[in-house]
Structure formats: C-alpha cells, structure tokens
N, C-alpha and C positions, 0 to 999 in steps of 0.2 A: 722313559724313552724320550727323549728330544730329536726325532726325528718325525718332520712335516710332509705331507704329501697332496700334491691339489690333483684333482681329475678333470677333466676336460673333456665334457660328452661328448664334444664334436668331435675331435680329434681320438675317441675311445683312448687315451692311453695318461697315465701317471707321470705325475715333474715331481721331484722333489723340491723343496722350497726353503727356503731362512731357516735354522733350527731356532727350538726354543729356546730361552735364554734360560730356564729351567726345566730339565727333565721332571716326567711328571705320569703320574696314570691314577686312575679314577677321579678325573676332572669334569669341569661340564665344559663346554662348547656349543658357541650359539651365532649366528649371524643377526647382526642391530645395523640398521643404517651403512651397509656395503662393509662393515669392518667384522670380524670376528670376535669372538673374544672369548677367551680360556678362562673359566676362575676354578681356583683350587687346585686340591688334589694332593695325592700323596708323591714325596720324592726327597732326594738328596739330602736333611738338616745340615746347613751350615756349610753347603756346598761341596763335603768332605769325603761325598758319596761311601761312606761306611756305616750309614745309619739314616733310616727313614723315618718320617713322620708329615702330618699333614700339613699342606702348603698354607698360606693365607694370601697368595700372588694369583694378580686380576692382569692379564697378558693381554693385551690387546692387536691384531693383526690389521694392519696398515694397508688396505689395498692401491694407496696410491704411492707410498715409500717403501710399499714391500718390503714392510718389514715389520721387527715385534718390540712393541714398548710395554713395559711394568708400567702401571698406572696405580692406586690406591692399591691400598691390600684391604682384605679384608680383617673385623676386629677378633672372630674365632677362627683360626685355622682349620679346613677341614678338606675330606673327600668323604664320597660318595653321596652327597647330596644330589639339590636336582633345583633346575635354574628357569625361571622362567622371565620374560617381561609382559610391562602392561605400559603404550605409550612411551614414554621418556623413561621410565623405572624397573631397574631387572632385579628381580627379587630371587635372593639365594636362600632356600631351606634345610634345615634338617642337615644331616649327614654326621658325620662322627669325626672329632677331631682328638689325636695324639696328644695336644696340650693338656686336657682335662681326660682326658682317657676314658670319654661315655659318649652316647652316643646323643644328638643337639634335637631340641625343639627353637631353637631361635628362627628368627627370620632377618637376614640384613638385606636393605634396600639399597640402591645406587643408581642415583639418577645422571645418565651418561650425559646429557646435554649438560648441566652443570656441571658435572663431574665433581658430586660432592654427594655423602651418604646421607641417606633419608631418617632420619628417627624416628620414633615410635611408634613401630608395629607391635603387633601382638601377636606372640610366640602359637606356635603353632599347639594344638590340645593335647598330643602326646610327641614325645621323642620318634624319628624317622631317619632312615639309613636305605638307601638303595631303592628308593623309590623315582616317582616320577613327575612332572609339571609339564601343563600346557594352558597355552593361553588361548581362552574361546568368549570372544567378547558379549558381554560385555562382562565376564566374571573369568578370573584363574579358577581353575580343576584342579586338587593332589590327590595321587591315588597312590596307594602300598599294594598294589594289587599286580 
C-alpha cells in the first residue's frame, strides 16, 4: 500500500497526503524530531510489483517540504520488526527478512542527527518477529509478548 493518510483532531476528519515512494506493509513508523519515519517492511522487489520481499528503505516524512525522502537503507532487509529510539539513536530489531529467508536477532542502530549508522551492538539473545519496543528512560523494554 502507498497510500498516506494524516488525521487532524480538531478538524475530526482525514487528508490524504504525498504517497510513498515505495509501497509497503509491515513496516514500523515513528515520530523523531516533528519528521516521521518508515523503515522497512515488505513490498514490491525491484519495483516490478510481481514479487515481494523485505524492504531495506528508511523513508523519512518531511513536515516542512511535505513530503518523502529515502535516506540510508538499512544493511538486512526486513519486516516485522519493531523500532524503537533512545536520544539521537533509533534502534531496528529483530524481524525477518526475504534475503536470508529466517527470521533476525541483529540490531542496527542509526543515529538521525548524523545521519550515519552506529556499529557495534549486540545482537539481540534469540531471533524475534512481530514483536514490540518501547522506550522508558532510562532503559529500552523488548517484549514477545
């Protein structure tokens, strides 16, 4: 699906908005710093729309150009993960990517002020899919539950 939609409490009613520059579903989406930002998810390989597999595109929403830029990709392609940040750093875990066809214990880091990836975390203790993340200071929560 590439189709966007913003709500507007005061106004109770739906706009549609910019479509995505890739269709996509089981993504994460998050609000950092008034911008949004999509990463991953499954959709289109190779733009050909005849065949799916996991995205590795990090879409960032623009609220002041309205509109939507690709920025870095990530290094595993995945969905169903679950996204969380701490500070300046949104950390992507777990989820299952198409390319290797199992299901991911990594962790990639991306810290949006530089906008450049963080190295060396350690991988999360088991492989996870369809789980969840939240950030409660001064520690991140994962839960499978």
């Amino acid at each position: 699906m590439d189709v966007v939609e913003s709500y507007d409490v005061r106004a109770n009613q739906w706009t549609k908005i910019r479509k995505l520059n890739t269709p996509r579903c089981l993504s994460c989406m998050f609000v950092v710093s008034d911008n949004l930002y999509l990463i991953g998810g499954t959709g289109p390989k190779f733009r050909d729309l005849k065949s799916t597999g996991s995205l590795g595109d990090m879409d960032i929403w623009d609220t002041a150009t309205m509109s939507w830029t690709t920025i870095v990709g990530l290094t595993i392609p995945r969905h169903g993960h679950a996204v969380a940040y701490v500070g300046t750093q949104i950390f992507i875990m777990g989820g299952v990517t198409t390319v290797y066809m199992r299901c991911l214990s990594n962790i990639e880091c991306f810290c949006w002020k530089r906008n450049a990836w963080v190295r060396g975390i350690s991988e999360l203790p088991i492989t996870l899919s369809g789980h969840a993340a939240i950030t409660l200071p001064p520690a991140m929560l994962i839960s499978n539950e």
